[in-house]
mmCIF file of the N, C-alpha and C atoms, coordinates in Angstrom:
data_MODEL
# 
_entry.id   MODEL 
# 
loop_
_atom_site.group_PDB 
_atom_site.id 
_atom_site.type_symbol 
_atom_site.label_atom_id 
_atom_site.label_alt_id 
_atom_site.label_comp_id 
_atom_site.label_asym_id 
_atom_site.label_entity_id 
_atom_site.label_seq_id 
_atom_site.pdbx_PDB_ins_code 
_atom_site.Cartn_x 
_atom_site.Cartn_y 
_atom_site.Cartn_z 
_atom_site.occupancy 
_atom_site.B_iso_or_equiv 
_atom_site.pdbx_formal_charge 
_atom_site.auth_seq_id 
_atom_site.auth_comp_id 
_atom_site.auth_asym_id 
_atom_site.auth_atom_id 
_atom_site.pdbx_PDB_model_num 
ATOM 1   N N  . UNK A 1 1  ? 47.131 127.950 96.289  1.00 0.00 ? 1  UNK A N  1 
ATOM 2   C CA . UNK A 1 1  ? 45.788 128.474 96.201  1.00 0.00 ? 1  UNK A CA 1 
ATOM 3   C C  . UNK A 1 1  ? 45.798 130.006 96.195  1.00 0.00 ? 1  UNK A C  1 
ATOM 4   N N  . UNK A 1 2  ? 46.570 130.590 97.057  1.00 0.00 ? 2  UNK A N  1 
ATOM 5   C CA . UNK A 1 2  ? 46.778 131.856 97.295  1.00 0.00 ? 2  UNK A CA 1 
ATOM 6   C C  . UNK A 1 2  ? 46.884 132.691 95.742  1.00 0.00 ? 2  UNK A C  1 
ATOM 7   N N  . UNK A 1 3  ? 47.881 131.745 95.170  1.00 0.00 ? 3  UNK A N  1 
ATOM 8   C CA . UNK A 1 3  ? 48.710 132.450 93.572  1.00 0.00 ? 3  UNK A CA 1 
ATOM 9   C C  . UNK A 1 3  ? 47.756 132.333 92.459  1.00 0.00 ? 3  UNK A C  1 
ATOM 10  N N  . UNK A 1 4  ? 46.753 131.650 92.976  1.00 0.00 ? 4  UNK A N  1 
ATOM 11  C CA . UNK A 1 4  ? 45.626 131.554 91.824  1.00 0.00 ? 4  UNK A CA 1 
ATOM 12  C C  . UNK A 1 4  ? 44.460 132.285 92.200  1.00 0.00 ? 4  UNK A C  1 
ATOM 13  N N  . UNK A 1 5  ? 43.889 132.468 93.399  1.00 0.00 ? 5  UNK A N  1 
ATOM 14  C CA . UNK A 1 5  ? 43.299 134.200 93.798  1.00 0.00 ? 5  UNK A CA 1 
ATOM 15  C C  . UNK A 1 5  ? 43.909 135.076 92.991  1.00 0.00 ? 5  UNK A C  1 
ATOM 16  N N  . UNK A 1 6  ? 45.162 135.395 92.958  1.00 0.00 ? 6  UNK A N  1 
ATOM 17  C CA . UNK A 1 6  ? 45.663 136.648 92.870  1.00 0.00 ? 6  UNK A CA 1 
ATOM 18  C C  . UNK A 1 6  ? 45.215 136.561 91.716  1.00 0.00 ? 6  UNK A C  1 
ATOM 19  N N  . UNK A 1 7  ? 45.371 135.546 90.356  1.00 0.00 ? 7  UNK A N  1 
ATOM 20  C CA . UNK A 1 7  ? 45.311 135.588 89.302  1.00 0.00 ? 7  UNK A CA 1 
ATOM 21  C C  . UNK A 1 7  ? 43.743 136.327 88.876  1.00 0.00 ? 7  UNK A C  1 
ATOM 22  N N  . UNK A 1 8  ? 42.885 135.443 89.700  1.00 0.00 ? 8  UNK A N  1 
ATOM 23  C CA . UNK A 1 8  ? 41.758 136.189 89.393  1.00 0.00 ? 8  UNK A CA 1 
ATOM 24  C C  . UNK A 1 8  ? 40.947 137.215 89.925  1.00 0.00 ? 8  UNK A C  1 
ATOM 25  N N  . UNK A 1 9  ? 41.789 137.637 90.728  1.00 0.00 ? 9  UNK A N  1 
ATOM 26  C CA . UNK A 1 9  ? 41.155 138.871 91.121  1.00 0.00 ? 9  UNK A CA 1 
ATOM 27  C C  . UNK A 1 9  ? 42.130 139.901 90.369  1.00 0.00 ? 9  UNK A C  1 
ATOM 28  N N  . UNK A 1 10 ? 43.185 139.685 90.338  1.00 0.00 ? 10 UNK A N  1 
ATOM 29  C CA . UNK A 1 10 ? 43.992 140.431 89.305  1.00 0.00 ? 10 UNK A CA 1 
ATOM 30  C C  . UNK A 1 10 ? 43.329 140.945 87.747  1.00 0.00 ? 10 UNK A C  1 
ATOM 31  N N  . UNK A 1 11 ? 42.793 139.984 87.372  1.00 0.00 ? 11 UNK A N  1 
ATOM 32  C CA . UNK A 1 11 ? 42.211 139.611 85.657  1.00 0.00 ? 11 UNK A CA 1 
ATOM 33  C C  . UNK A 1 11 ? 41.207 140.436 85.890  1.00 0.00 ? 11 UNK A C  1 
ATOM 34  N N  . UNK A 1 12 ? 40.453 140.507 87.237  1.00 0.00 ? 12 UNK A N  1 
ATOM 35  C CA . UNK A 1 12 ? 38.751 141.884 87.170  1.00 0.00 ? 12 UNK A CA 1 
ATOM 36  C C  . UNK A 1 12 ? 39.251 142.933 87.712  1.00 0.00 ? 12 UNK A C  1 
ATOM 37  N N  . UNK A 1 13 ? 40.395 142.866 89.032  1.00 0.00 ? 13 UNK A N  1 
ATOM 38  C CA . UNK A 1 13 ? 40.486 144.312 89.474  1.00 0.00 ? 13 UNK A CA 1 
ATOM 39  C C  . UNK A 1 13 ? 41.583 145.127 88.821  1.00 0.00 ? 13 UNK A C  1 
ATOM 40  N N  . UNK A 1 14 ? 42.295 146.343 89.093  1.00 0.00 ? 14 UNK A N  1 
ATOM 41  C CA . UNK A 1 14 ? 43.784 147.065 89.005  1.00 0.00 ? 14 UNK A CA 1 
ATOM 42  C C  . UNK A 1 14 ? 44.255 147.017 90.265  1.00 0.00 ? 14 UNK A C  1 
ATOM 43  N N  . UNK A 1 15 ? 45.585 146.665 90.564  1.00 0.00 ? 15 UNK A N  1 
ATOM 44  C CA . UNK A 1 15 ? 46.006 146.918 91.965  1.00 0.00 ? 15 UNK A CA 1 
ATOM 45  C C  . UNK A 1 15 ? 45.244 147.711 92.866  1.00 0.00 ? 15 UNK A C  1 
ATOM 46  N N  . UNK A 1 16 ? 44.957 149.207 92.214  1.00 0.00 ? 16 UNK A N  1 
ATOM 47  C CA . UNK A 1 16 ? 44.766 150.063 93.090  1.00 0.00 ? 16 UNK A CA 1 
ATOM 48  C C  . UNK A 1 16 ? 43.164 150.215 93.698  1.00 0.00 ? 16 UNK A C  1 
ATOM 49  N N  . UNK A 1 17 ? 42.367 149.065 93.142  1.00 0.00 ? 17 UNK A N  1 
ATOM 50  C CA . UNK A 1 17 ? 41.157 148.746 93.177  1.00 0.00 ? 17 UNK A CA 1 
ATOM 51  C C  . UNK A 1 17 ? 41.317 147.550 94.329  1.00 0.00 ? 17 UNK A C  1 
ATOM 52  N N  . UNK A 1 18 ? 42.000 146.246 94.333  1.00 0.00 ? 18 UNK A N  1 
ATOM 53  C CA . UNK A 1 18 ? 42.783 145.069 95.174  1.00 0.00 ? 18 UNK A CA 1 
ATOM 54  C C  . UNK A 1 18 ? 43.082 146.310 96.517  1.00 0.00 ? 18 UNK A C  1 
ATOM 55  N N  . UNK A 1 19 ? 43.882 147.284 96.238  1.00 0.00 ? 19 UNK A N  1 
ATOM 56  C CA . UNK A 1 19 ? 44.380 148.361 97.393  1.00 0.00 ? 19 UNK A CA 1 
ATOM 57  C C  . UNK A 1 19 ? 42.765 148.457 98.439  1.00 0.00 ? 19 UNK A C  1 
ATOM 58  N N  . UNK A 1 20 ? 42.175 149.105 97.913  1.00 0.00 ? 20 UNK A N  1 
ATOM 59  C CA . UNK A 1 20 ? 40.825 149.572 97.854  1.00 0.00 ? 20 UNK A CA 1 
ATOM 60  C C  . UNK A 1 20 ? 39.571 148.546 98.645  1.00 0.00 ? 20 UNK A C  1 
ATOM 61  N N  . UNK A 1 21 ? 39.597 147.631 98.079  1.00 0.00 ? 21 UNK A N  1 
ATOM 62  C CA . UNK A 1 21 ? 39.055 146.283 98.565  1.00 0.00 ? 21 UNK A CA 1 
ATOM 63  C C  . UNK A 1 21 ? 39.641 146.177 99.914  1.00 0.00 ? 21 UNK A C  1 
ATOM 64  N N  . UNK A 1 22 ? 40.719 145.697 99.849  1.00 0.00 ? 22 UNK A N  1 
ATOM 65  C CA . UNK A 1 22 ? 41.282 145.452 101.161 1.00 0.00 ? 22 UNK A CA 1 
ATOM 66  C C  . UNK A 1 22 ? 41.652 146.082 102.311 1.00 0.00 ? 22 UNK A C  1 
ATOM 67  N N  . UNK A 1 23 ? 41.631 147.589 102.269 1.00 0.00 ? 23 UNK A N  1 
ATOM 68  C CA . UNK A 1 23 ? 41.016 148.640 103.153 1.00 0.00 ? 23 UNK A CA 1 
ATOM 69  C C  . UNK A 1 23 ? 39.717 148.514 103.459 1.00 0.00 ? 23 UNK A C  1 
ATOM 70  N N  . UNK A 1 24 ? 38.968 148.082 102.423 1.00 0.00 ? 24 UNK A N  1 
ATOM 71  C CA . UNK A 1 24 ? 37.546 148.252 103.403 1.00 0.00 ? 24 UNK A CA 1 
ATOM 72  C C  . UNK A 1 24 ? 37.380 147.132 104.140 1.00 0.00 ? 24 UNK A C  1 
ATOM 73  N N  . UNK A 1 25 ? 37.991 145.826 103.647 1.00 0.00 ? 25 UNK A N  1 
ATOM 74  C CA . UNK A 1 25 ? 37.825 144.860 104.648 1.00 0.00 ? 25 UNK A CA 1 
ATOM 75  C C  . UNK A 1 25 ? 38.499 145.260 106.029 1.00 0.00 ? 25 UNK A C  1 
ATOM 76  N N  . UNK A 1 26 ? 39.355 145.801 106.299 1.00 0.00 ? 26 UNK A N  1 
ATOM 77  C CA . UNK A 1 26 ? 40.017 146.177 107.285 1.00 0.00 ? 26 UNK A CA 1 
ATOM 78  C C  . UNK A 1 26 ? 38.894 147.280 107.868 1.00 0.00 ? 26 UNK A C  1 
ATOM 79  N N  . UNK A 1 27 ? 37.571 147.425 107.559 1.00 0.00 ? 27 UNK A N  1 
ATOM 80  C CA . UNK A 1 27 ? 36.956 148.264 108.713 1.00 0.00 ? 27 UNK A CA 1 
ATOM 81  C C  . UNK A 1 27 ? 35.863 147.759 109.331 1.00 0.00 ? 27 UNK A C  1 
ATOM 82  N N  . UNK A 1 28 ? 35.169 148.303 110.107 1.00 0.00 ? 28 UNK A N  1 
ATOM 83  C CA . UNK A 1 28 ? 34.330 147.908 111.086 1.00 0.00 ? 28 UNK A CA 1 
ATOM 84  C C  . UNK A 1 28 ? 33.435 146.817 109.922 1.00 0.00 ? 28 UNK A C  1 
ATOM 85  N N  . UNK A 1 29 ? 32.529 147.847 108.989 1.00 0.00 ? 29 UNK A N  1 
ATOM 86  C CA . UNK A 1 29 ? 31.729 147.188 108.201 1.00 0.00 ? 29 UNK A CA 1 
ATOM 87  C C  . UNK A 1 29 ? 32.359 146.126 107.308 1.00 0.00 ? 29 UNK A C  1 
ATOM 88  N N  . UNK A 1 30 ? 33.432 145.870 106.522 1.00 0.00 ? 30 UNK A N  1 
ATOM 89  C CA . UNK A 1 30 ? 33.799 144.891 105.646 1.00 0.00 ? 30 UNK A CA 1 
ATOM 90  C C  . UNK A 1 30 ? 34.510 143.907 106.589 1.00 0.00 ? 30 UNK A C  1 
ATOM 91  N N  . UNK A 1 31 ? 34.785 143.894 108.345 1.00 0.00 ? 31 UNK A N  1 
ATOM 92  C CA . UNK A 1 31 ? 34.753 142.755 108.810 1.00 0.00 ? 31 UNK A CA 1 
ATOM 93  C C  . UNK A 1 31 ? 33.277 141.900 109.382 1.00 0.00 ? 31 UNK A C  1 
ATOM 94  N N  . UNK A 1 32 ? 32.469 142.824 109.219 1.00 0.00 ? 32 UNK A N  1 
ATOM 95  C CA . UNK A 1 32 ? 31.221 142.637 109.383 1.00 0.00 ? 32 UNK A CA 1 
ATOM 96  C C  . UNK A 1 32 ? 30.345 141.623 108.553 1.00 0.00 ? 32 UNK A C  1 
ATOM 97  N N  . UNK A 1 33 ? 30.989 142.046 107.121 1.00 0.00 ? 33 UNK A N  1 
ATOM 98  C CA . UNK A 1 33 ? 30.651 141.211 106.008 1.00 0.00 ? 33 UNK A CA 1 
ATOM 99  C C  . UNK A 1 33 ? 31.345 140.066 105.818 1.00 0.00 ? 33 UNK A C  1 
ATOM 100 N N  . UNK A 1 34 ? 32.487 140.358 105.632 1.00 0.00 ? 34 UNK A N  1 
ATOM 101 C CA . UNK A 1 34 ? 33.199 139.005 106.051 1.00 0.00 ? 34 UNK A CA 1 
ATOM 102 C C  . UNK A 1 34 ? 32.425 137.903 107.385 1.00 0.00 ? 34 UNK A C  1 
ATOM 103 N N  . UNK A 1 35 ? 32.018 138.402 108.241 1.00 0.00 ? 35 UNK A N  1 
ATOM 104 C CA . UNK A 1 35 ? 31.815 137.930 109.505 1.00 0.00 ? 35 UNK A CA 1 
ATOM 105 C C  . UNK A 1 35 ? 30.207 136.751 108.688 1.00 0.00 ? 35 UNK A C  1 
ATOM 106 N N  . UNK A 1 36 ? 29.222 137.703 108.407 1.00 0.00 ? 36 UNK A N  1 
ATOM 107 C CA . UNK A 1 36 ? 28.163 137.465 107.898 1.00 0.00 ? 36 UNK A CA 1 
ATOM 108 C C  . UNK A 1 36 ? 27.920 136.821 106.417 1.00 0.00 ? 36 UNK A C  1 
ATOM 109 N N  . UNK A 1 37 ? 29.143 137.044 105.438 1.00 0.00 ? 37 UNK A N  1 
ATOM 110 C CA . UNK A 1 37 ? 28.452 136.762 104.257 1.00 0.00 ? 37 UNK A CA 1 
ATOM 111 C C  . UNK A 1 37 ? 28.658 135.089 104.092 1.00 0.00 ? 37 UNK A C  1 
ATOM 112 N N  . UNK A 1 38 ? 28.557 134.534 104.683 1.00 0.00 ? 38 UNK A N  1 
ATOM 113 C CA . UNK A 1 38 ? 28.019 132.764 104.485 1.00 0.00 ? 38 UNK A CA 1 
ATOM 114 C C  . UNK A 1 38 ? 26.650 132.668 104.913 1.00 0.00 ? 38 UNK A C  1 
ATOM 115 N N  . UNK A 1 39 ? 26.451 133.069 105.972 1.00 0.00 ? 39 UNK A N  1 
ATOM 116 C CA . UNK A 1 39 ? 25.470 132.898 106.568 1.00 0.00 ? 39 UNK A CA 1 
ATOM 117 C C  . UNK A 1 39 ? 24.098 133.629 105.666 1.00 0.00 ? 39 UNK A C  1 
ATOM 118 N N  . UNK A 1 40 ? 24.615 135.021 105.254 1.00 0.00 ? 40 UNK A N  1 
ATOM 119 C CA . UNK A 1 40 ? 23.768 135.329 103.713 1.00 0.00 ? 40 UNK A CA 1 
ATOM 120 C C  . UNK A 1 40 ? 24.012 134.360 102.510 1.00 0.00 ? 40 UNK A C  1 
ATOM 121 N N  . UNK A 1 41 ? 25.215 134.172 102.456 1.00 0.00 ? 41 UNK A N  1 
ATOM 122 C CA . UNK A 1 41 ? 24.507 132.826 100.990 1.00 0.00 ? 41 UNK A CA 1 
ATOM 123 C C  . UNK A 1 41 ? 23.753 132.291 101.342 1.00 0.00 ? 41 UNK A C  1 
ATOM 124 N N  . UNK A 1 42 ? 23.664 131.772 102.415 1.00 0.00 ? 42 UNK A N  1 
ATOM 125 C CA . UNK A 1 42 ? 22.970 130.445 102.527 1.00 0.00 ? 42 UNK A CA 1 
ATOM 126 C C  . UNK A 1 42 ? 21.540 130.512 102.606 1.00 0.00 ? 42 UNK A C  1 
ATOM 127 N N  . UNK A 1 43 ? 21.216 131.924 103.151 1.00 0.00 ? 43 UNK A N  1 
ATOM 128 C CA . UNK A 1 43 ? 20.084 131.953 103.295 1.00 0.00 ? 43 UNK A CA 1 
ATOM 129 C C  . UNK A 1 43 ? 19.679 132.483 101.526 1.00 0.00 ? 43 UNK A C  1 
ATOM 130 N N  . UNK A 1 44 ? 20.188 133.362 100.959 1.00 0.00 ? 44 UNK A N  1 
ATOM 131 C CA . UNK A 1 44 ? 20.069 133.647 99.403  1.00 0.00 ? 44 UNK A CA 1 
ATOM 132 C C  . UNK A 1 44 ? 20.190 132.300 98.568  1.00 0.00 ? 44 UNK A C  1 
ATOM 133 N N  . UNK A 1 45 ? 20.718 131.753 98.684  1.00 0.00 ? 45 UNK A N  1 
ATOM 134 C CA . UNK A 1 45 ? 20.511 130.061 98.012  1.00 0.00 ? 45 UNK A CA 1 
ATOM 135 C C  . UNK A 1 45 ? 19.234 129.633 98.696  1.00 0.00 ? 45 UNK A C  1 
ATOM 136 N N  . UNK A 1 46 ? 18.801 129.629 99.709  1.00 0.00 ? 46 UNK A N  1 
ATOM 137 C CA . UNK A 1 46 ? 17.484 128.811 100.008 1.00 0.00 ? 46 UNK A CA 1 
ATOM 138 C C  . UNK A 1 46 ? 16.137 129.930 99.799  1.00 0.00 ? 46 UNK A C  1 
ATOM 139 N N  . UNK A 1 47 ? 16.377 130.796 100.020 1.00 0.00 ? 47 UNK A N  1 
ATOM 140 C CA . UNK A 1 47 ? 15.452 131.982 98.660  1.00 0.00 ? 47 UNK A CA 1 
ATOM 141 C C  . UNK A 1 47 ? 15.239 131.069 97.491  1.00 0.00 ? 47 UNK A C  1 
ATOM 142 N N  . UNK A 1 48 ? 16.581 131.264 97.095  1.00 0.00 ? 48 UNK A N  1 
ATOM 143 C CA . UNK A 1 48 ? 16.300 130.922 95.209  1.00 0.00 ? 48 UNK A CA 1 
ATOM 144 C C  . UNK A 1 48 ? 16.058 129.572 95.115  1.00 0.00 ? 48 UNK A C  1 
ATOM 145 N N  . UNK A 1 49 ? 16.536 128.633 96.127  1.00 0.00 ? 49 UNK A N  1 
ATOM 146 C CA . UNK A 1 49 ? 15.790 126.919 96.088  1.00 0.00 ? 49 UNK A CA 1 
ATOM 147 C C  . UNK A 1 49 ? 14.386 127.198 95.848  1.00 0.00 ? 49 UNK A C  1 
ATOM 148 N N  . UNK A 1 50 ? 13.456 128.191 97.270  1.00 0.00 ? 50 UNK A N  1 
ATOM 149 C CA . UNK A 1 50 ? 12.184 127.831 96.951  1.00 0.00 ? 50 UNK A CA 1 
ATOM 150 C C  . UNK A 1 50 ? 11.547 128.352 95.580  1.00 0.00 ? 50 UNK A C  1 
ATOM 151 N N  . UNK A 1 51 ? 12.322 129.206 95.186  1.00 0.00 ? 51 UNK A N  1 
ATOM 152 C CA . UNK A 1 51 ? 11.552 130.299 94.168  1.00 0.00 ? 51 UNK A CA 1 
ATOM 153 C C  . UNK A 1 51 ? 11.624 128.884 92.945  1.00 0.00 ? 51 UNK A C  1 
ATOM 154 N N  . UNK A 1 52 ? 12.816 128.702 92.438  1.00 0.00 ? 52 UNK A N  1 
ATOM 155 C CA . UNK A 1 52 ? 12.917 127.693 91.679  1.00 0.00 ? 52 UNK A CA 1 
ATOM 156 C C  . UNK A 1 52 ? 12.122 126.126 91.851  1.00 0.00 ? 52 UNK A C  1 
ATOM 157 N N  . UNK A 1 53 ? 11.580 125.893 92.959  1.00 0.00 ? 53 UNK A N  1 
ATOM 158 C CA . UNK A 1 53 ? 10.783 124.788 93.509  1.00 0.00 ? 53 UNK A CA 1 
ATOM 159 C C  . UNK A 1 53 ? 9.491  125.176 92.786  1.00 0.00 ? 53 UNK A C  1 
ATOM 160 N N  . UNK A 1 54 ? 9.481  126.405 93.258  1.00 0.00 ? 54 UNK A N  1 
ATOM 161 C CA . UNK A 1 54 ? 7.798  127.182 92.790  1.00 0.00 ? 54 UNK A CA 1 
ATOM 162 C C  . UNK A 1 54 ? 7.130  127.468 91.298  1.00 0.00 ? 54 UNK A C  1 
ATOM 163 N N  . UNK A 1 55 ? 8.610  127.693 90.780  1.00 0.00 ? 55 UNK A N  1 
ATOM 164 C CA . UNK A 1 55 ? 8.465  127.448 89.476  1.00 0.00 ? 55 UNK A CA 1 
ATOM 165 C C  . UNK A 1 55 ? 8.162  126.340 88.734  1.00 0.00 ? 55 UNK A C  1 
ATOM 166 N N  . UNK A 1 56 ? 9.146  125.803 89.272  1.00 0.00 ? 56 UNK A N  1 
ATOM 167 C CA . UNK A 1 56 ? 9.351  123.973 88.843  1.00 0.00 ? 56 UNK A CA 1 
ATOM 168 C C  . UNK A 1 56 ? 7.769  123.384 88.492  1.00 0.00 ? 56 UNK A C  1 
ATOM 169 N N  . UNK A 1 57 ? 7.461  123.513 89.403  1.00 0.00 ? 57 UNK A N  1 
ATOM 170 C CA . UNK A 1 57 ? 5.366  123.082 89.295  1.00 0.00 ? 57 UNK A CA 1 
ATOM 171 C C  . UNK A 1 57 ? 4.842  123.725 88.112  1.00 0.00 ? 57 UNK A C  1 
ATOM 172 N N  . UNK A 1 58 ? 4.549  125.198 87.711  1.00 0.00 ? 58 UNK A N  1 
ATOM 173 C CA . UNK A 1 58 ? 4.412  125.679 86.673  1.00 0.00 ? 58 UNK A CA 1 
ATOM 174 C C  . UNK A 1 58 ? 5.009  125.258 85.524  1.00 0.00 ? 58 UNK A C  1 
ATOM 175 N N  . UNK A 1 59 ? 6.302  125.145 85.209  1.00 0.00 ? 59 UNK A N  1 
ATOM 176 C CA . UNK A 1 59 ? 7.185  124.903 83.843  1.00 0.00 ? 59 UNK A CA 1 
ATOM 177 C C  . UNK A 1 59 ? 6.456  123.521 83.933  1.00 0.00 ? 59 UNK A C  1 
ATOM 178 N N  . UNK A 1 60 ? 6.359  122.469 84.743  1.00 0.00 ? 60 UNK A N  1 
ATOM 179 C CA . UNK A 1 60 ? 5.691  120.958 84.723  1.00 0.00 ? 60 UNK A CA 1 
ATOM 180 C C  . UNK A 1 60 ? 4.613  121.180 84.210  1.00 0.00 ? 60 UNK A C  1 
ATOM 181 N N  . UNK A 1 61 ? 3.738  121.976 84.483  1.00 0.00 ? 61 UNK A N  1 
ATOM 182 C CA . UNK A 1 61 ? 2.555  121.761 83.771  1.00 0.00 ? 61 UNK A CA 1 
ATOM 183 C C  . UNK A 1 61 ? 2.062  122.695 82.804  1.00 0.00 ? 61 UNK A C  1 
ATOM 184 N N  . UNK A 1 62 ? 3.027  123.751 82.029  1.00 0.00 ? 62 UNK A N  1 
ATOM 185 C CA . UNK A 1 62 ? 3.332  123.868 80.923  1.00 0.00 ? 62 UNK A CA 1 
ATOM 186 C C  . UNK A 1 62 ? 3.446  122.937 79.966  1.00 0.00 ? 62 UNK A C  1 
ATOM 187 N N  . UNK A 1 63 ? 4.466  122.327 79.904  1.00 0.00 ? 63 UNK A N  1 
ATOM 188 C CA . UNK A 1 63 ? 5.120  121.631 79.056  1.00 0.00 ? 63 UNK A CA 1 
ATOM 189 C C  . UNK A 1 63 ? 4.618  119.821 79.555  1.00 0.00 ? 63 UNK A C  1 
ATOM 190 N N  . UNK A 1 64 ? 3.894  119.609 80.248  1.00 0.00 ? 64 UNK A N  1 
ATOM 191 C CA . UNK A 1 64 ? 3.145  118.362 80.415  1.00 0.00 ? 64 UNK A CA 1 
ATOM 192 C C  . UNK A 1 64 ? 1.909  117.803 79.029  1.00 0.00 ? 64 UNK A C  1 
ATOM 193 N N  . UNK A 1 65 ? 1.595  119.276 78.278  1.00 0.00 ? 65 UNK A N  1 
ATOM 194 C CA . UNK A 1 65 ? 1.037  118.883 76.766  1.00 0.00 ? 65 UNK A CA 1 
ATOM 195 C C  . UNK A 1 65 ? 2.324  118.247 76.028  1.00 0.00 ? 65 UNK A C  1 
ATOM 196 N N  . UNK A 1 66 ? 3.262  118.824 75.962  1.00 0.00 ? 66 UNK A N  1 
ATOM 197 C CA . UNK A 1 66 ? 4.462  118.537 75.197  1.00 0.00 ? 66 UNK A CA 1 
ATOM 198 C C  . UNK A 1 66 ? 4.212  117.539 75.093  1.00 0.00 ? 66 UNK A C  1 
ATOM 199 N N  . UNK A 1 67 ? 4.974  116.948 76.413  1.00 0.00 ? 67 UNK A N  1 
ATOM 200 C CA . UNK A 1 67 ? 5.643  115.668 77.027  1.00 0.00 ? 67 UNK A CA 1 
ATOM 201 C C  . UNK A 1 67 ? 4.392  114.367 76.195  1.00 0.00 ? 67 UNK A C  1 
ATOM 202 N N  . UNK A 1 68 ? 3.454  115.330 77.057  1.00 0.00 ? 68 UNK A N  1 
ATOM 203 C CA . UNK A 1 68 ? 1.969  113.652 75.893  1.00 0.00 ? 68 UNK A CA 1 
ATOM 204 C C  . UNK A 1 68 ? 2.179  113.408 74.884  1.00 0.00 ? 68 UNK A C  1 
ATOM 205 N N  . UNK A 1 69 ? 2.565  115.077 73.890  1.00 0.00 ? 69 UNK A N  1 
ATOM 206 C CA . UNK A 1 69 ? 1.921  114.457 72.422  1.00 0.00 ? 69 UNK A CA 1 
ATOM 207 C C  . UNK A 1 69 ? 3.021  113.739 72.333  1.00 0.00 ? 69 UNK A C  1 
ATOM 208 N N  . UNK A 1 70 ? 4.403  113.752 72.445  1.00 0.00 ? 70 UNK A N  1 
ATOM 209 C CA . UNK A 1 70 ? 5.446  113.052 72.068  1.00 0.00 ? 70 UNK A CA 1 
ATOM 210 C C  . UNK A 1 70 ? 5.615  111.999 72.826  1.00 0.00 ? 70 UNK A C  1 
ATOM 211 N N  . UNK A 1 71 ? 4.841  111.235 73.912  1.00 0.00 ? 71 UNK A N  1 
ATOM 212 C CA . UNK A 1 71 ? 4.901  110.329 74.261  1.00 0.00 ? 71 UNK A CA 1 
ATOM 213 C C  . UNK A 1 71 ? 5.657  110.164 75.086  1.00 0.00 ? 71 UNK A C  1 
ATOM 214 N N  . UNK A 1 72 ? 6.934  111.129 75.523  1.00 0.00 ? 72 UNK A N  1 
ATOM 215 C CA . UNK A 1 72 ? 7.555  111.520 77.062  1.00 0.00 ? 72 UNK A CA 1 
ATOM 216 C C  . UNK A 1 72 ? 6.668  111.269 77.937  1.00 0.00 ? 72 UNK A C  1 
ATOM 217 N N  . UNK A 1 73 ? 7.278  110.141 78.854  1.00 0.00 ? 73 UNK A N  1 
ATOM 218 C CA . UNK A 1 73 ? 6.904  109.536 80.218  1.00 0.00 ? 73 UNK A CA 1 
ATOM 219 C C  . UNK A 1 73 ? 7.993  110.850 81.383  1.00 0.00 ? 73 UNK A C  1 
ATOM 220 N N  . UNK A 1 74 ? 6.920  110.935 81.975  1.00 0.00 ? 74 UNK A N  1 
ATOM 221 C CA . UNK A 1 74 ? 7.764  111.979 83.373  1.00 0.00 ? 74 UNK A CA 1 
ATOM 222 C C  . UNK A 1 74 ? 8.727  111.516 84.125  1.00 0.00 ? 74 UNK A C  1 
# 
């Protein structure tokens, strides 16, 4: 698993960028992030759940003429 990270972080960064990265994780703040950033997805995924929920209702009754004339059952 390890050798296939490298691959792709290799393919976006230059070593000396990989160098760079991994100094900042080594400080107060990028163990910080490390510490925290799940706990931000998760809450940024359930952001974008509701936003997309909210939408969902609108695009439905947009396209609910569609669905009639062509005889699409919901």
């Amino acid at each position: 698993m390890i050798n296939e990270m490298k691959k792709i972080y290799s393919a976006s960064f230059t070593d000396n960028e990989i160098k760079k990265i991994t100094q900042f994780y080594q400080t107060p703040v990028g163990k910080k992030i490390l510490e925290k950033s799940t706990e931000l997805m998760q809450l940024g995924a359930h952001i974008g759940m509701k936003e997309a929920q909210a939408k969902q209702i609108k695009l439905t009754e947009r396209i609910k003429p569609f669905l009639e004339k062509y005889g699409i059952k919901q």
